[in-house]
C-alpha positions in Angstrom: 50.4 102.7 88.1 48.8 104.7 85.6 49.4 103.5 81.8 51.5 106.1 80.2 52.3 108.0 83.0 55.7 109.3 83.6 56.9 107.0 86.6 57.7 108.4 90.1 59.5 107.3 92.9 58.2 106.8 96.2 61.0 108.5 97.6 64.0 110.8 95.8 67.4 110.9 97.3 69.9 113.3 96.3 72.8 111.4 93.9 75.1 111.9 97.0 73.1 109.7 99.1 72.8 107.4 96.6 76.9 107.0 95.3 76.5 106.6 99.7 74.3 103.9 100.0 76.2 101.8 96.7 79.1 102.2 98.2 78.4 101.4 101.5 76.5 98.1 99.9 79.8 96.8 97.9 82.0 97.3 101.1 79.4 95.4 103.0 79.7 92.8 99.9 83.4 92.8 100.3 83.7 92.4 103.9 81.2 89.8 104.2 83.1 88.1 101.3 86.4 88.2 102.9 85.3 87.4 106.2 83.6 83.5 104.7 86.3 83.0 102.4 88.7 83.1 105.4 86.6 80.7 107.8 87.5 78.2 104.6 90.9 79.7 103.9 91.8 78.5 107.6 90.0 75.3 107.2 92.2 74.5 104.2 95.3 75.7 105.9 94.9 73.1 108.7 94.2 70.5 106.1 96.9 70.7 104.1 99.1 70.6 107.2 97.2 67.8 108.2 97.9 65.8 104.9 101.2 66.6 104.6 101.7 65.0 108.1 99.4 62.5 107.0 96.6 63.0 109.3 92.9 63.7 108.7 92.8 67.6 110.5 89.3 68.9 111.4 86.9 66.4 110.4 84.0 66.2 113.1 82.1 69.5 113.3 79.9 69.6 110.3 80.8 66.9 107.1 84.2 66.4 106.3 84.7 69.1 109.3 83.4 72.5 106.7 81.9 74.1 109.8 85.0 73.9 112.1 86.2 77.4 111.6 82.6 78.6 112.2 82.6 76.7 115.9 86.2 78.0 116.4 84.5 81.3 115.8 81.6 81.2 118.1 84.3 79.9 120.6 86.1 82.7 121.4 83.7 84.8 120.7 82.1 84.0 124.1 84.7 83.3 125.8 86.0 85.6 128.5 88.1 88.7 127.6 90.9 88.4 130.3 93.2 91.8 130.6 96.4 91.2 132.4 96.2 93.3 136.0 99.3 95.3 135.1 98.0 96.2 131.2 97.0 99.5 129.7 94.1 98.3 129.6 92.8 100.9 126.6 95.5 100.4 124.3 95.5 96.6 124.9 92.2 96.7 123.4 92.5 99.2 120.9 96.0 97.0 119.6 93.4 94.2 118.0 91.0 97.0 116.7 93.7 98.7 114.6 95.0 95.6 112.7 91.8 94.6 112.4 90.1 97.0 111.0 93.4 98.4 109.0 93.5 94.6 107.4 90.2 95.8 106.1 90.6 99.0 104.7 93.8 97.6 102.9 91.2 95.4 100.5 89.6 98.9 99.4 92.0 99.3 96.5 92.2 95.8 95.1 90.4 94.9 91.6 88.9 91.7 91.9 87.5 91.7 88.0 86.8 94.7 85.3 85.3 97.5 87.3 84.6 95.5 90.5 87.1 97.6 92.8 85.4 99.7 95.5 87.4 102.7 94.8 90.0 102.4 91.6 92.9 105.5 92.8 94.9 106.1 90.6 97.9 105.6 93.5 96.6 102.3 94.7 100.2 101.2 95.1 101.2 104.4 97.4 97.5 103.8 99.3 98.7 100.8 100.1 102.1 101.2 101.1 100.5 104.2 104.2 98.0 101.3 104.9 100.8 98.4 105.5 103.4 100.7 107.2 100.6 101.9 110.0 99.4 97.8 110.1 103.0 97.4 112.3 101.6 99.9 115.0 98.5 97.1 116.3 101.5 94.9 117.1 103.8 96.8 118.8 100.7 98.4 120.6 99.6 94.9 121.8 102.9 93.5 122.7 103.9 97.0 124.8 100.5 96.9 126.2 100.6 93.4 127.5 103.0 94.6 130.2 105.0 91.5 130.1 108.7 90.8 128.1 107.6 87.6 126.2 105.3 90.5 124.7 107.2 93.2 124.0 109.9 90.9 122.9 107.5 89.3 120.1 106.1 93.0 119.2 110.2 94.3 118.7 110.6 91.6 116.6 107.6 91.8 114.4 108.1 95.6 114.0 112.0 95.1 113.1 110.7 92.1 110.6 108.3 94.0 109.0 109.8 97.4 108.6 113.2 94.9 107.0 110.8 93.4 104.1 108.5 96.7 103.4 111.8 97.8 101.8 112.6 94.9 99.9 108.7 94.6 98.5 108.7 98.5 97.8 111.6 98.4 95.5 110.3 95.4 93.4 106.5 96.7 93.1 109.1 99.8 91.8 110.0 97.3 88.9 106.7 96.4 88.0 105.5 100.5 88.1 108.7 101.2 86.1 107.4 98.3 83.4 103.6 99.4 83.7 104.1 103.0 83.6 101.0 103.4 86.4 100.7 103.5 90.1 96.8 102.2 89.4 96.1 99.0 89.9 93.9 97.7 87.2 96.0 99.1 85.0 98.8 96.8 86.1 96.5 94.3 85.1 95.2 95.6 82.3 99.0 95.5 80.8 98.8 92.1 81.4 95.6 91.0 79.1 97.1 89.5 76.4 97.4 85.9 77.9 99.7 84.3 79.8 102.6 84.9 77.9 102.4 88.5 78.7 101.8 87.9 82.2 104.9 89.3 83.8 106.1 86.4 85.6 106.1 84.7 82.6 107.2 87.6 79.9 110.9 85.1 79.7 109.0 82.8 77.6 106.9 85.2 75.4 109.2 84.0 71.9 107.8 86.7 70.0 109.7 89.7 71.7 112.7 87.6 71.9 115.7 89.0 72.5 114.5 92.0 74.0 112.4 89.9 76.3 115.3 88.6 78.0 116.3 91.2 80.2 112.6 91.7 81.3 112.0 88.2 82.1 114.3 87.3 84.2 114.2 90.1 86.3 110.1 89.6 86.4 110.6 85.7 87.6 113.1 86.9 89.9 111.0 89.1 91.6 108.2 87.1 92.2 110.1 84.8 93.7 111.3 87.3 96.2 107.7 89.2 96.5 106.2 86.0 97.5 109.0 85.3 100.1 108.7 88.6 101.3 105.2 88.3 101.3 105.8 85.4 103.9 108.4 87.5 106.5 106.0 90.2 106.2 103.0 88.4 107.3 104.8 86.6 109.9 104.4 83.1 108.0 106.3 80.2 108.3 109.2 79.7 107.6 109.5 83.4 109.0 107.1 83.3 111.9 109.7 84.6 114.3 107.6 87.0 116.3 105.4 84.0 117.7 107.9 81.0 117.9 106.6 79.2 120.8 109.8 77.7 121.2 111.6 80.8 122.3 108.4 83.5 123.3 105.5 81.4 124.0 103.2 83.0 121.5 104.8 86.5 120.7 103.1 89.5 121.0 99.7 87.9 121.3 100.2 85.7 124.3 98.5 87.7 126.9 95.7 87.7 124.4 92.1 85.6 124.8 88.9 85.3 123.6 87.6 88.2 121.0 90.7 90.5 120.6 92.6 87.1 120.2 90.6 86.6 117.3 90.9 90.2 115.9 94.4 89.3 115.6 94.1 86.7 113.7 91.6 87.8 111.0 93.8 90.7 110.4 96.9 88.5 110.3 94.9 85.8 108.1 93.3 88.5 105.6 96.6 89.9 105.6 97.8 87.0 103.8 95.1 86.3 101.4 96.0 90.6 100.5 99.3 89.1 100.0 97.7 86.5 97.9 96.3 88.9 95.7 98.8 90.8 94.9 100.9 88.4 93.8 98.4 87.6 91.4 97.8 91.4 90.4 101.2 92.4 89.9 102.5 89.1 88.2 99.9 86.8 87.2 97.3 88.8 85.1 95.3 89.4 88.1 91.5 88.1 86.8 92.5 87.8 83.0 92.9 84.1 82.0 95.8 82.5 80.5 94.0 82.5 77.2 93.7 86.3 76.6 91.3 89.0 78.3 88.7 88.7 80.3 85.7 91.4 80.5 83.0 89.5 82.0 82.9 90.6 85.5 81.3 87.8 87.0 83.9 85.0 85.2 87.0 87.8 85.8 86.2 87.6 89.4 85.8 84.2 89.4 89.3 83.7 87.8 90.7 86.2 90.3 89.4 84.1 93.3 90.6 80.6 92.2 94.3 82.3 91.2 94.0 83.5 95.0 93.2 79.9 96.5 96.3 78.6 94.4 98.6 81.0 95.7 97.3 80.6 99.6 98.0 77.0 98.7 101.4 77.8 98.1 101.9 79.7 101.1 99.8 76.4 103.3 102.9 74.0 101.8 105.6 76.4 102.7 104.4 76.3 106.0 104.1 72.5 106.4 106.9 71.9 104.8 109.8 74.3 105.5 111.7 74.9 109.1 111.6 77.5 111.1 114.5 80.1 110.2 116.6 82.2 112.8 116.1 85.4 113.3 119.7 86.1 112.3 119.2 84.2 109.3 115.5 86.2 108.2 117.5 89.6 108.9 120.9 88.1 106.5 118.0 87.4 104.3 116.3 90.9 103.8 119.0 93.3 104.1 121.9 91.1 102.4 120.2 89.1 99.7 116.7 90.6 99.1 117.5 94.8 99.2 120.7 94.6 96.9 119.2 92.0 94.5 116.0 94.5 94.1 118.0 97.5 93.8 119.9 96.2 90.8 116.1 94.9 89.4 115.3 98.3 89.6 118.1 99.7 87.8 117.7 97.0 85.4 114.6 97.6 85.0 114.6 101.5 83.9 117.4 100.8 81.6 114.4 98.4 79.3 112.2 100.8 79.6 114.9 103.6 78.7 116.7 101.6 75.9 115.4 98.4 75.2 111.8 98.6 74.9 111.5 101.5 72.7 113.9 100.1 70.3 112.1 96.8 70.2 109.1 98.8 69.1 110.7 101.1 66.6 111.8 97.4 65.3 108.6 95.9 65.2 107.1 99.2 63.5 109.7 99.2 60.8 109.0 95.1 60.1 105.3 96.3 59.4 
């Protein structure tokens, strides 16, 4: 290179090509991210089972047993691929695909620290909604597909479970849209940088907008109770795992399933959960901000982000070591009895703070200065 010359590039590539190839190198990021994070996610999940039944879990492949979702992996992925004789046998294997790859593209949306989000819509929340109301189609696909009732059984199930709680989840993300004022993501947690006090699961103890606060706050804490329950039925997770209790269907929709599209299953079903995870933290624990006020480093606001998401799939582990198995009467008395009224009044509770409360509490605070 010639001192003082103007510098060229060996090659020029138009700015499409370019916004392509950065793009296409943060998904890649993202996936392969996901992908490690859940060979350990599933490693802790069977440990905490295991020490809650006081046993020692997977503990021989590799120390204290780290690799043992890697072997599990290279397991079925040689393994066989047996298709039942009587099976579709195209949309048996295109069932996996679809809730495998649709768990994915789900994760396109979600901020995991300031300005780290692969592509920031403004109508995240509604992206996301048409992403989780097509994820019911892999299932119904495989368990119709399978050619066999213990199947289809497991698929009706799953698709009545799933379409019960959607309706219960939409109407309180409704209550935190109403609060936020946005249908973007990051700007639900943006409204939440001022610490944990303005965190909405927590606004009930924020003492400074006392007594307006009150209304607020207990109809945030309520509803993240409910999201993260209906974050379990949704996901299929114990207590709530209806659609593949071996007890009563062998294994649900999945039991004519081996080897590879086995395992397509259950990465979408695993990084299902950990979306679930992250949501929870989004939309009612300050998503990466800390509990000490903002956060605009991107590196420490993603590393917040990911430990919040490790406490809350820790939550969901205990639940499932821990809590019985419901009946299926009892998870449908749950959604449509308990869950849909009690989030329809949030929501009406909801737009009357916005409507009346909140803009007198600010008049109030405006006069006082």
């Amino acid at each position: 290179m010639i001192a003082g010359a103007d510098y060229v590039p060996l090659i020029e590539l138009p700015v499409e090509w370019e916004w392509a190839i950065m793009k296409a190198g943060q998904i890649l990021g993202i996936v392969i991210l996901l992908l490690v994070s859940l060979a350990f996610l599933l490693l802790f999940d069977r440990k905490v089972w295991a020490a809650v039944q006081l046993r020692k879990g997977p503990n021989v492949v590799g120390p204290f047993g780290l690799l043992q979702s890697f072997a599990d992996f290279f397991k079925f992925v040689f393994k066989e691929i047996v298709i039942p004789a009587g099976a579709n046998k195209t949309v048996f294997i295109l069932a996996p695909l679809i809730t495998f790859v649709l768990a994915f593209v789900s994760w396109a949306v979600i901020p995991f620290a300031n300005d780290v989000v692969i592509s920031d819509l403004n109508v995240g929340i509604l992206y996301l909604f048409a992403i989780s109301s097509l994820g019911v189609y892999g299932i119904i696909m495989g368990g119709w597909a399978s050619n066999s009732k213990y199947p289809f059984l497991g698929g009706l199930r799953s698709a009545a479970q799933m379409v019960s709680y959607e309706v219960s989840i939409g109407f309180i993300i409704i209550t935190v849209l109403l609060l936020v004022g946005s249908l973007n993501l990051s700007a639900i947690v943006e409204s939440q940088r001022d610490g944990i006090w303005m965190w909405h699961a927590f606004r009930l103890f924020n003492f400074a907008e006392f007594p307006a606060n009150i209304l607020v706050g207990v109809t945030m804490l309520a509803m993240l109770v409910m999201f993260f329950v209906s974050a379990l039925a949704e996901t299929n997770r114990p207590p709530f795992d209806l659609p593949e209790a071996e007890s009563e269907l062998v294994a649900g929709y999945q039991v004519e399933y081996s080897s590879t599209p086995y395992l397509l299953f259950m990465i979408g079903e695993y990084l299902n959960i950990v979306l679930m995870c992250a949501m929870v933290n989004i939309l009612f624990l300050g998503g990466w901000h800390a509990p000490w006020g903002p956060v605009d480093n991107p590196w420490l606001g993603f590393l917040i982000f990911y430990v919040k998401i490790w406490i809350q799939f820790f939550l969901f582990a205990m639940v499932k070591a821990i809590v019985p198995r419901y009946r299926y009467d009892q998870l449908m008395r749950l959604g449509w009895k308990i869950f849909l009224p009690t989030s329809l009044v949030a929501v009406v509770a909801m737009g009357y703070y916005v409507t009346f409360i909140a803009p007198a509490a600010a008049t109030a605070v405006a006069g006082a200065q």
